[in-house]
N, C-alpha and C positions, 0 to 999 in steps of 0.2 A: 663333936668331932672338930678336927681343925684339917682345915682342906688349903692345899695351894692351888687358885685357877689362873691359870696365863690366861693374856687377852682378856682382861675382865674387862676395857673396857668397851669392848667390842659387842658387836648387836648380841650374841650368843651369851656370851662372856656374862654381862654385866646383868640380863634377865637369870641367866642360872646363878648368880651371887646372891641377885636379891631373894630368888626361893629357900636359900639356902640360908641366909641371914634370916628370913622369916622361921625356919625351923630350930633356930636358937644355936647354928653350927658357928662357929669361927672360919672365917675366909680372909687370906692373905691374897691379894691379885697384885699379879704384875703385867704390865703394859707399858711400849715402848712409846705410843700416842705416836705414831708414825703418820704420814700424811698422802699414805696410799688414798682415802676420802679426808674432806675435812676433817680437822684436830676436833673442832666445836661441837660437831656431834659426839665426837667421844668423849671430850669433856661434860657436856648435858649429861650422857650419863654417869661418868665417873662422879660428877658433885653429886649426884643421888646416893651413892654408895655413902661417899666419904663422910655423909650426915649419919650413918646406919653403928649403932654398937656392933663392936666384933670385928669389923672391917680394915683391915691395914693395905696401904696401899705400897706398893715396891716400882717405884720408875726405874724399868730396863729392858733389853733386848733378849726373848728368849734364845734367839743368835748367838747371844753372846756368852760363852762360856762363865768368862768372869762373872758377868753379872749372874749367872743362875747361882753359881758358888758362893758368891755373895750373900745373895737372898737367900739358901741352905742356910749359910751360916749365920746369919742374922737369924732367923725363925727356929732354927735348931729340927724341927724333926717334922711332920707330916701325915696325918692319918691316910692319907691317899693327896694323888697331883691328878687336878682335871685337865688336861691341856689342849684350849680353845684358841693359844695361839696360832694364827698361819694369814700367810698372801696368799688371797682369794680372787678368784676371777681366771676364766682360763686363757681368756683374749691377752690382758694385761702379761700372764705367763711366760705369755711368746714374746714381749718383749723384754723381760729381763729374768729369764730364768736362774739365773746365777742369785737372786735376791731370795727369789722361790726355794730353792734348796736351802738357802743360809736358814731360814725362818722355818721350814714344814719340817725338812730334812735334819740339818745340824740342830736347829732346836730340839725335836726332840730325842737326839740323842744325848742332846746336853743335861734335861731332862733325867733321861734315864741313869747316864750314870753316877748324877747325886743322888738321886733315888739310890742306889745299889749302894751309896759310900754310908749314907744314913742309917738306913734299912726302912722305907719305906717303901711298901707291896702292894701299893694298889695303884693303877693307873687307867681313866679315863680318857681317848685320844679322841678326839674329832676326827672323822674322815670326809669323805664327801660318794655322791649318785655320781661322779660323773669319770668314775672309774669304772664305771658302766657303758661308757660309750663305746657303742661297735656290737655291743651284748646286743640282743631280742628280749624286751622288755614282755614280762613285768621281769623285776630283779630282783633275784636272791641271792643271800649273803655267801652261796657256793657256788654261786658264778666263777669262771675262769677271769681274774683282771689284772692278768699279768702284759700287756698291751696298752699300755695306756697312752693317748692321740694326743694331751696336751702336756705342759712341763709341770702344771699346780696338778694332775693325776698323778703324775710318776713322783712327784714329791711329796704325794700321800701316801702314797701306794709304801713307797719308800719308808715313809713311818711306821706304816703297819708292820711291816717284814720285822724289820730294827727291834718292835716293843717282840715281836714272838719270839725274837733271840733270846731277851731279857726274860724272857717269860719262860724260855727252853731252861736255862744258861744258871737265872736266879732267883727264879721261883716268883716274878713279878705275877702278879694278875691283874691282867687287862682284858678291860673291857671294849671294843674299838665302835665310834658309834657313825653310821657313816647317814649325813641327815641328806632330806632333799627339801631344797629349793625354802628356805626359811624366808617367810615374811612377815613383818607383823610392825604395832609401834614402836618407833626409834631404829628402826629397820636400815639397813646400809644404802646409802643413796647412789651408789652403783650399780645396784640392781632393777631391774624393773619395773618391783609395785612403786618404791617410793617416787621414781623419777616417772611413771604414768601416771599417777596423782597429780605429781606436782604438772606438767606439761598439759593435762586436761582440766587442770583447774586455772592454766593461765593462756589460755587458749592455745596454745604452742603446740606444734606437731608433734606426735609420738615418733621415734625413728624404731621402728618394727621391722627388726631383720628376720626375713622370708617372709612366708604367706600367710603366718597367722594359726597357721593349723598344728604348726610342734606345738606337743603339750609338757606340761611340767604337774608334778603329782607335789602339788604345795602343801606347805606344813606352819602351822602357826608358831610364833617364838615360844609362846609360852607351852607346849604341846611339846618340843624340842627341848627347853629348860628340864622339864617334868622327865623325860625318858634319858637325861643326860645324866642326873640325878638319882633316878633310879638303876644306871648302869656302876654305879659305887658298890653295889653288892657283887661280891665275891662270886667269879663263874672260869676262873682256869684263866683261858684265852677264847675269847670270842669274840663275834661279829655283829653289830645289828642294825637294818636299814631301822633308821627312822622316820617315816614320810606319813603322806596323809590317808595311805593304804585303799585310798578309793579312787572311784575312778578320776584317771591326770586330766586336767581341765586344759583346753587349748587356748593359747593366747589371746585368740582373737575374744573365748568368753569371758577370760580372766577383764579383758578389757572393758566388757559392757556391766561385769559389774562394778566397774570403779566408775561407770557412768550412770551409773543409779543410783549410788550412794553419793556422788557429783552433784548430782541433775543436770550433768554437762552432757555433750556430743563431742567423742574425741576425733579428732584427723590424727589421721596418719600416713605417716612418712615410710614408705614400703623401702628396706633397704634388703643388696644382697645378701643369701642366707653363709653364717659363718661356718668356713670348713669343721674350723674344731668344735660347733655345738652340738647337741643333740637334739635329734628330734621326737624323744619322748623320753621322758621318767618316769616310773610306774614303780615304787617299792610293796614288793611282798614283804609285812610285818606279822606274821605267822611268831617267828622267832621270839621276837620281841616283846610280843603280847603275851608267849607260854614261858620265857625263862627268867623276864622281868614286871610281870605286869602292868604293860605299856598297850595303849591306844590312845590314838589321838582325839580328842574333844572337844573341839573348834571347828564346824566347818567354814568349809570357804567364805560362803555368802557374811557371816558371822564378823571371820577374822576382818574381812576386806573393809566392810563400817568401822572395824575398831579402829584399823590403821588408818582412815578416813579421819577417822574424829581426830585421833592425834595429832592428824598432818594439821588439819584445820585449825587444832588448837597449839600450833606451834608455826604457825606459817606468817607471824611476824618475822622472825632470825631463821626458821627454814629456808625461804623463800632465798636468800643468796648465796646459800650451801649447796642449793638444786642448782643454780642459774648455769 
């Protein structure tokens, strides 16, 4: 098959490429290397790709109309568009939502209507858990989450609506995969496994907003690649959390095991808890396991050493990316 994935090269992006380049498929990615985190991280992974048979790479903005038209027309046609493009982070959001729309929003409607000019019918969306915030956790995909607290919700939220038009309207099929809390190596250093790594391995304070006891139902990249992959099968229009469907691990233990696979003792820096967070994520993967054959098989303990080893074996040119 020949697949388009936006954001390939991004923490999601660029581990679903490479599964997918290991199954002998053709993947065209486009990525605009924007500098919401270091470029250098996403370079590291982009040269991995670029070395892989099959792989083309497209510098652009999924924002940007022209450029998607562009890339249509340069590639000509599409067995299916995985789209792992978006601006992530819901704190970030509140500061410049208007970028947040251009990217979650107009991209994928940019998206969709090459899709519809081509004729290609399959679409893969990223979504996110934290369109869940204000629900009673655990969450299912028929939760009410028309409410959403921050502006990266409402400009996902906003994507979903958008592909079920397409889906109503032109017969697309999508898949919408809505993941929680991904961590794993090469992982986003805006998030908090990689940047508690890095801070307890350099003796630096954690800055740990609230008490430690919100929990997050984490999911390993590669666990997340696997079920992103297996959402390319044909199912109408639907829904699927992705997460680690067991019980959500609280902060404060997520912390002691990166101090075991450390052998450090982390401090921390207790900061106030943030209005727009949540303070649980709990995905029910019921759905997901009966209409895709999807469970997660990494646990925590597992995942938390890998991304250990990796930081450690990259914590030459890490180490001023985290600073």
């Amino acid at each position: 098959m020949k697949y388009l994935l936006t954001g390939c090269a991004g923490f999601v992006g660029a581990r679903t490429a490479e599964l997918l380049l290991d199954q002998g498929h053709e993947v065209a990615g486009l990525d605009d290397l924007n500098d919401y985190y270091s470029p250098r991280l996403k370079r590291h992974r982009l040269d991995s790709l670029q070395t892989r048979p099959g792989f083309r790479f497209h510098a652009g903005d999924v924002g940007s109309r022209a450029d998607v038209d562009r890339l249509f027309a340069a590639e000509r046609s599409f067995d299916a568009v995985i789209n792992l493009a978006a601006r992530a982070g819901v704190r970030a959001s509140m500061e410049d939502p208007r970028l947040y729309q251009r990217t979650n929003a107009d991209g994928s409607l940019n998206l969709l209507e090459a899709m519809r000019q081509t004729g290609c019918a399959k679409l893969v969306l990223a979504s996110t858990s934290s369109l869940y915030a204000g629900r009673a956790s655990p969450f299912r995909e028929s939760d009410p989450v028309d409410t959403p607290i921050s502006p990266y919700a409402a400009t996902k939220r906003a994507a979903e609506v958008m592909a079920y038009s397409y889906h109503h309207l032109y017969k697309v099929d999508v898949s919408i995969v809505r993941y929680f809390t991904v961590y794993g190596p090469a992982g986003r250093p805006d998030m908090s496994p990689l940047r508690f790594i890095h801070w307890i391995k350099q003796g630096r304070p954690i800055r740990l907003f609230g008490d430690g006891t919100q929990s997050r139902d984490f999911t390993y990249i590669d666990d997340i690649a696997r079920g992103t992959i297996l959402a390319l099968q044909p199912v109408g229009y639907e829904i699927f959390n992705l997460g680690g469907g067991r019980r959500p691990v609280t902060m404060l233990e997520f912390i002691r095991l990166i101090e075991q696979a450390l052998g450090k003792t982390a401090v921390i820096d207790r900061q106030p808890f943030h209005q727009a967070d949540m303070l649980e994520t709990a995905a029910v993967i019921d759905k997901a396991r009966d209409r895709l054959g999807w469970s997660p098989e990494i646990d925590l303990a597992e995942g938390v050493q890998r991304t250990v080893r990796w930081y450690l074996e990259n914590e030459s040119w890490l180490a001023a990316e985290l600073a």
